[in-house]
C-alpha positions in Angstrom: 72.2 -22.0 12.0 70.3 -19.1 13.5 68.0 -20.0 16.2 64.6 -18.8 16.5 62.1 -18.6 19.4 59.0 -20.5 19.6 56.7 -17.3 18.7 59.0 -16.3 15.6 58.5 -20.3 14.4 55.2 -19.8 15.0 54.9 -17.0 12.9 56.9 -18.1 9.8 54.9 -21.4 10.1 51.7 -19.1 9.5 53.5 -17.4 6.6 53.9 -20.2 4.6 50.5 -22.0 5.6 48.8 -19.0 3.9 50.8 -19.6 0.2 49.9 -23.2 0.1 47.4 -23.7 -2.4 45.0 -26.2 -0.7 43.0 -28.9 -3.0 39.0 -28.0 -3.7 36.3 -31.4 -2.8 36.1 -32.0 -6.3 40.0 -32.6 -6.4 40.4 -34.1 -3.1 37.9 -37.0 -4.1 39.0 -37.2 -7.7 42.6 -37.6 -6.7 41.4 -40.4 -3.6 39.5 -42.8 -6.3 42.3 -42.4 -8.2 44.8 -43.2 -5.3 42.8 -46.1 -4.1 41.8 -47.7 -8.0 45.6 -47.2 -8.5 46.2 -49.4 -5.6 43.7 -52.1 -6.2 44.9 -52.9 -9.4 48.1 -53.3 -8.2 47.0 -55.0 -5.4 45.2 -57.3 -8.3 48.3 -57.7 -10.3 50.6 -58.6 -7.4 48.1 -61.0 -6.2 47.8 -63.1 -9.4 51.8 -62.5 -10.2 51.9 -64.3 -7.2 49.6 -67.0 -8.1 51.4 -67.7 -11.0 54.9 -67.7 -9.7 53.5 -70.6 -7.5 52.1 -72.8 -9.5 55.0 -72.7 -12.0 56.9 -73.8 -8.7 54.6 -76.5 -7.9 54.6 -77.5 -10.9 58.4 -77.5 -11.7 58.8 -79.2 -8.6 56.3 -81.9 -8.8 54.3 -80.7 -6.1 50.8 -80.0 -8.5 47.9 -82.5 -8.2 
């Protein structure tokens, strides 16, 4: 593995920052609602999987009023 110095890393590093192709607002917040609607509905289905599960074993085990 060749070694570089600092200011040839440096360099490179600002090569390849200029190809990235960086996301417009309109993306950026389209892309975050999704993120975070993704997440609260799985946040929602973990939650009431959970629930379930629970009461099936309270019930199974007698513990259910």
């Amino acid at each position: 593995m060749a070694k570089t110095s600092p200011a040839q890393f440096v360099r490179e590093v600002r090569q390849e920052l200029a190809k990235v192709t960086w996301p417009g607002r309109r993306e950026l917040v389209y892309t975050t609602l999704s993120v975070l609607a993704m997440s609260s509905l799985a946040a929602l289905f973990f939650f009431l999987t959970d629930q379930i599960i629970a009461w099936v074993v309270k019930w199974i085990l007698g513990f259910g009023g």
